[in-house]
VOPA-878947 format. One record per residue (C-alpha): residue number from 0; residue in one letter; x, y, z. Coordinates in steps of 0.05 Angstrom, whole numbers, plus 32768, in hexadecimal, padded with zeros to 4 digits. Example, Ala and Ser with C-alpha at 12.3 -4.5 7.8 and 13.67 -1.06 7.14 Angstrom:
BEGIN
ATOM     n   res      X      Y      Z
ATOM     0     A   80F6   7FA6   809C
ATOM     1     S   8111   7FEB   808F
This chain:
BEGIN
ATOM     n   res      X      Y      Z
ATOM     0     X   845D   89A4   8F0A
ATOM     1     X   842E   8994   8ED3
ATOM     2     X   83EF   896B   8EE6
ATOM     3     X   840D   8927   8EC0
ATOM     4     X   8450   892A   8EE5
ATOM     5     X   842A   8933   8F24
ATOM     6     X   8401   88FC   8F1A
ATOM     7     X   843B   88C9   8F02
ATOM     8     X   846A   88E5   8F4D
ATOM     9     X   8426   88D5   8F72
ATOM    10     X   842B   888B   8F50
ATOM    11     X   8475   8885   8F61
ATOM    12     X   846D   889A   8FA3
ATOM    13     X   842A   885C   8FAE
ATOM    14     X   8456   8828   8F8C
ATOM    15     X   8499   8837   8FB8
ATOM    16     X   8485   8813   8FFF
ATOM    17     X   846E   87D6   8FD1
ATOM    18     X   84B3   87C9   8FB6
ATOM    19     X   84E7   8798   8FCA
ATOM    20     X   8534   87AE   8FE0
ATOM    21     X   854C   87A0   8F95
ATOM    22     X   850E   87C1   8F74
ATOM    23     X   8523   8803   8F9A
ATOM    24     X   856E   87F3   8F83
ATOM    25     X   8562   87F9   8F43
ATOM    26     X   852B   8834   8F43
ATOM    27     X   856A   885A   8F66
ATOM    28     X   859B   8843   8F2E
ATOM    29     X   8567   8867   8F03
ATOM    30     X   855E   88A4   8F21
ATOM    31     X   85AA   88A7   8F38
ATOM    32     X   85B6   88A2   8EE8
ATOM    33     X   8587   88D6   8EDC
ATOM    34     X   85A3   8901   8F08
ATOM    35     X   85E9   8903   8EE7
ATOM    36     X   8613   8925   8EAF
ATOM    37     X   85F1   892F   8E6B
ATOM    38     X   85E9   895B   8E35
ATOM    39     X   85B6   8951   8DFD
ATOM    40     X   85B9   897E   8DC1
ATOM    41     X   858F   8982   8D75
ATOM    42     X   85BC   89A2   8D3B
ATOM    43     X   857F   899E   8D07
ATOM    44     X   854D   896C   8D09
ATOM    45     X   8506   8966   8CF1
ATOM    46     X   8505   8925   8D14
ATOM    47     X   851B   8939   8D5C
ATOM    48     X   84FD   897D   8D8C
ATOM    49     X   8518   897B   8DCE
ATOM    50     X   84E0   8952   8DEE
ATOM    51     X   84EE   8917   8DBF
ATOM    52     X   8542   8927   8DC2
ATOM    53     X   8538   8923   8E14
ATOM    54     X   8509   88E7   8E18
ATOM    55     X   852F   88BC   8DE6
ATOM    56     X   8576   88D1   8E11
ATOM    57     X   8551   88BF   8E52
ATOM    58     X   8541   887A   8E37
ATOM    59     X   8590   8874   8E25
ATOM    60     X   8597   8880   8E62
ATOM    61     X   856C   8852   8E85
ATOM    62     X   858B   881D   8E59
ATOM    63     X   85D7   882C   8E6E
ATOM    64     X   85C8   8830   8EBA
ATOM    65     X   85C2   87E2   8EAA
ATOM    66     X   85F8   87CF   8E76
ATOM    67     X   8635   87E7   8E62
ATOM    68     X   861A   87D4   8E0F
ATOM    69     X   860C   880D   8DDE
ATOM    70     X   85BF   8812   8DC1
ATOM    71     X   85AF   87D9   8D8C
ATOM    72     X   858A   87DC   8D5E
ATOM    73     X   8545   87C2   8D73
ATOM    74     X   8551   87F2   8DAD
ATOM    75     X   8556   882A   8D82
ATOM    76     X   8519   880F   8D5B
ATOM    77     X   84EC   880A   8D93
ATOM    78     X   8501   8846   8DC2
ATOM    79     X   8507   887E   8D88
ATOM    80     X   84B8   885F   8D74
ATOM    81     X   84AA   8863   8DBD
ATOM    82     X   84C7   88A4   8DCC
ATOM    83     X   84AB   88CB   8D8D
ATOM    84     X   845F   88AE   8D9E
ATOM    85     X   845E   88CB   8DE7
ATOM    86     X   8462   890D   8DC1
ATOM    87     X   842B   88FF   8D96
ATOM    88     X   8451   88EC   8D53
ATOM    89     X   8435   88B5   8D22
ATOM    90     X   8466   887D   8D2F
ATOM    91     X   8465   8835   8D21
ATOM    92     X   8496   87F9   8D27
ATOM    93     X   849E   87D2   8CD8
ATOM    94     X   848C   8789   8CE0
ATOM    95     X   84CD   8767   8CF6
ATOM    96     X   84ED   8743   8CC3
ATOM    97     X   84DF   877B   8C95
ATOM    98     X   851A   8782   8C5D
ATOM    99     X   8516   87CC   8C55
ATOM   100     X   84F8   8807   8C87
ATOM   101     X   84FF   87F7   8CD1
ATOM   102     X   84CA   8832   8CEB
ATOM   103     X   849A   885A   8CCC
ATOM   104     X   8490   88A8   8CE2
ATOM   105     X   845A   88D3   8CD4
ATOM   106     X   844E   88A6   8C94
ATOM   107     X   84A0   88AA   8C7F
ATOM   108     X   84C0   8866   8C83
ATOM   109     X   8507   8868   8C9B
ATOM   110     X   8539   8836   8CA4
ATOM   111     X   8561   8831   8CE3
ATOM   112     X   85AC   881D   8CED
ATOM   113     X   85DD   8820   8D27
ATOM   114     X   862A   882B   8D30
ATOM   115     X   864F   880D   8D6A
ATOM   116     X   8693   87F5   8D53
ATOM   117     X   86CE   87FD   8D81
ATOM   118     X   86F5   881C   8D4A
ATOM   119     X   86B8   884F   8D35
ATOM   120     X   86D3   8896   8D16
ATOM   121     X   86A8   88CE   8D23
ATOM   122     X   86B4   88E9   8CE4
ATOM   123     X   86AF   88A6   8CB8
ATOM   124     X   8666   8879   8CBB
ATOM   125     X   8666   8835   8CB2
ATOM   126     X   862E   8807   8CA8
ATOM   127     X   8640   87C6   8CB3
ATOM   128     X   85FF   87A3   8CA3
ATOM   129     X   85DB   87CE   8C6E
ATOM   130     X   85B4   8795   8C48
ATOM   131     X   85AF   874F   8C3E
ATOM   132     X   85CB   8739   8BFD
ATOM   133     X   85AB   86F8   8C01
ATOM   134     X   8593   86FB   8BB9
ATOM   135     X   85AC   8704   8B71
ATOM   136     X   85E8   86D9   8B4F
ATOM   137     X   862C   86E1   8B74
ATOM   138     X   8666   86C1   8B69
ATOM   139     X   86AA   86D8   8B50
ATOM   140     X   8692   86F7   8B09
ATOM   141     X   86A2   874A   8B13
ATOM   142     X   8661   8756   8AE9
ATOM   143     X   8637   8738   8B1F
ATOM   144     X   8647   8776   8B4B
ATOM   145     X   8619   879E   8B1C
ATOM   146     X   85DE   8772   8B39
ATOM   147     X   85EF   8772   8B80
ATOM   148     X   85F8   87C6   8B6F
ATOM   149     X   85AD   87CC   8B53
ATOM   150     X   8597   87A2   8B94
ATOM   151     X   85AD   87D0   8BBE
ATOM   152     X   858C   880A   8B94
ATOM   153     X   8548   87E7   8B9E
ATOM   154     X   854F   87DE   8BE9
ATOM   155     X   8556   8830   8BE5
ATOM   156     X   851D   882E   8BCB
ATOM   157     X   84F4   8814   8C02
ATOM   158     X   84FC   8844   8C35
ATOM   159     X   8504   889A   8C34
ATOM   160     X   8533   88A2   8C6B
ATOM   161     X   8572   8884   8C8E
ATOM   162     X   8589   8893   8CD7
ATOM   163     X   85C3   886E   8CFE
ATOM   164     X   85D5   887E   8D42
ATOM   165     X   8618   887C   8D52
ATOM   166     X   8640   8869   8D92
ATOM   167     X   8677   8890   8D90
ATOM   168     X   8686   8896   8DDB
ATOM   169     X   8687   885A   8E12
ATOM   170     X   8680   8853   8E56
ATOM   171     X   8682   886F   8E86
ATOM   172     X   8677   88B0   8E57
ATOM   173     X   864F   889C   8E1F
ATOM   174     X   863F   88CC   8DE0
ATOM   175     X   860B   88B8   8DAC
ATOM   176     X   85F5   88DE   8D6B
ATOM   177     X   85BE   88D4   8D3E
ATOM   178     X   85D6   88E4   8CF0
ATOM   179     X   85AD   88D9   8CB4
ATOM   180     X   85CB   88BE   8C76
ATOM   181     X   85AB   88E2   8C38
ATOM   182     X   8594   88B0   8C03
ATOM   183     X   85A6   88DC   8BC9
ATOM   184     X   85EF   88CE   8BE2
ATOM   185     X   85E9   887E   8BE3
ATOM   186     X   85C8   8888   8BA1
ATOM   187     X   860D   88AA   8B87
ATOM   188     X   8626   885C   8B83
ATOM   189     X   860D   885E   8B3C
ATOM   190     X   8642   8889   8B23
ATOM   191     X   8673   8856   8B55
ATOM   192     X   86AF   882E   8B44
ATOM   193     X   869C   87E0   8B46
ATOM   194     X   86DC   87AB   8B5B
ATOM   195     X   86D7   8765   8B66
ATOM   196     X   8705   8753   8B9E
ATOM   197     X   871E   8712   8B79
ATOM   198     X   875B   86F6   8B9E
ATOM   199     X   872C   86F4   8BE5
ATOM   200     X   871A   86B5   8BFA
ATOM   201     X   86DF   86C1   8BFF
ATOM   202     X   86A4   869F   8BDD
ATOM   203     X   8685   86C2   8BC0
ATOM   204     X   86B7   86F7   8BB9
ATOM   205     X   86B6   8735   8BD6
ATOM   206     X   86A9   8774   8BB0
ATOM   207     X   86AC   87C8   8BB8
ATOM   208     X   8682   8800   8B94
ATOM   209     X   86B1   883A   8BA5
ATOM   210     X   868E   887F   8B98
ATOM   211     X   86B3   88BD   8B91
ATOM   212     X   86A2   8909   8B81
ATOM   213     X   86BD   8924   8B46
ATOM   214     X   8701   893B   8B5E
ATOM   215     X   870B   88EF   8B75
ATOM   216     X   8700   88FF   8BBE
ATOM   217     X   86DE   88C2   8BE5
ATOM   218     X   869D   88B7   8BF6
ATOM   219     X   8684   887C   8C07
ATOM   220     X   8691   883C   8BF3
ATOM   221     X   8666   87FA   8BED
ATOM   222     X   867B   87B9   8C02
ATOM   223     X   865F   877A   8BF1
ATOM   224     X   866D   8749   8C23
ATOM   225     X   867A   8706   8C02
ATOM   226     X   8681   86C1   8C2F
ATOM   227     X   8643   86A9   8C5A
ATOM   228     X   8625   86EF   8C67
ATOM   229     X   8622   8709   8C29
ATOM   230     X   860F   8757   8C42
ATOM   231     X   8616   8795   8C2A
ATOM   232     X   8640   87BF   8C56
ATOM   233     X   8646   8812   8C45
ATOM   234     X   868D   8828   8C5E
ATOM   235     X   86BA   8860   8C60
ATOM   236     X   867C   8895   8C5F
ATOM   237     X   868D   88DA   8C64
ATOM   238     X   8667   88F7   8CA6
ATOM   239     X   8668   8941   8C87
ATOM   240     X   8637   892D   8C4D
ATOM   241     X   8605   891B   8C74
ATOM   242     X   85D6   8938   8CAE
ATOM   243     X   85E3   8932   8D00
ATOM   244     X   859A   893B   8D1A
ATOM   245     X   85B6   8937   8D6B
ATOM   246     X   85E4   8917   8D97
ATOM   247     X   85E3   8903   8DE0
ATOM   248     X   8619   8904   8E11
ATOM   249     X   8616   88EB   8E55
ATOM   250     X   863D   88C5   8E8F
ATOM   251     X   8625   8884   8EB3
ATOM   252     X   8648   8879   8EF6
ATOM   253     X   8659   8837   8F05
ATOM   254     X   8633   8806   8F3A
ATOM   255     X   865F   880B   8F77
ATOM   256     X   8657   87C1   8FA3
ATOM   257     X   8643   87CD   8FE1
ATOM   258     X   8667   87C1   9024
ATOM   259     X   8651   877B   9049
């Protein structure tokens, strides 16, 4: 036992008698979590050693012994800063309400989304929210997809990475991976196919960049997503062209009521 873990179990072990009946509930909920099923594993990651790929699992962990809700995104945001800190990494938080990176690592900005759908394919990434298309004339003119296109080449540009972690397991066996979308792959949407979706009803109307490889093979696809929104949403991305850095599998059992 190194000297810092025997110093936190001789903390622990003060605190305990001072704790009320529901404080010691939920320390046990912990440490019963903790005590189950789960297997953490890197593929290749420059971001992730197995101190960071155990801490940031633990505090998935911690989470799910209280609610039955996959990480979101300010969860991810804070823990993976917190996590990657303890082991002496440079890592900072971007003010909130920032448009573009969400953390900063070592001096690399990187911008952070999360997948959680009920219908999510392992081998298929979606991004629901990408960016804000707040900006920019959009109606029901085909042309004006060009624009919204080269706003979503600029928000590319203020970042250097993109993770998403991914949900793709629920309770009470829950699987998470971390997968990094390569920017030179979103930046293929140049060479994409642009289609205003004019019979929606939407206003304004709805629009795809489809991107293909040369033998017409799918990509990736852009969607601009027209009404009150107005997002840009990246569907239909092809897991195999980009990187898995880990995943995390464990179970949660449930909270059994106890007998009267």
């Amino acid at each position: 036992m190194t000297a810092e873990k025997l110093r936190l179990v001789k903390l622990l072990i003060k605190a305990i008698p001072g704790l009320t009946l529901g404080e010691l509930h939920w320390i046990h909920r912990v440490v019963e979590v903790f005590g189950g099923y789960h297997q953490y594993t890197i593929t290749k990651s420059d971001i992730f050693n197995e101190t960071i790929l155990k801490n940031f699992g633990d505090a998935m962990r911690v989470h799910h012994s209280f609610s039955a809700e996959p990480f979101s995104k300010d969860k991810f945001e804070y823990v993976l800063v917190e996590v990657l800190k303890i082991t002496g990494r440079t890592a900072d938080l971007a003010p909130k309400g920032n448009p573009g990176h969400d953390i900063t690592v070592d001096g690399i900005k990187i911008s952070l989304k999360t997948q959680a759908d009920k219908g999510i394919k392992e081998s298929i990434i979606w991004v629901s929210k990408f960016m804000e298309l707040g900006k920019g004339q959009w109606s029901d003119k085909p042309e004006e997809l060009e624009g919204l296109r080269r706003q979503f080449f600029s928000h590319l540009k203020s970042y250097d990475r993109i993770l998403t972690l991914r949900a793709l397991q629920k309770a009470p066996g829950w699987k998470y991976e971390l997968v990094e979308i390569p920017k030179e792959l979103l930046m293929r949407a140049k060479e994409g196919v642009l289609e205003m979706k004019s019979d929606s009803k939407q206003d304004p109307k709805p629009g795809y960049c489809s991107v293909s490889n040369v033998n017409g093979k799918k990509l990736f696809d852009l969607y601009f997503d027209g009404g009150t929104e107005r997002k840009l949403q990246i569907k239909n991305l092809r897991k195999d062209l980009c990187k898995v850095h880990a995943t995390w599998e464990f179970f949660i059992p449930q909270i059994e009521a106890k007998p009267e």
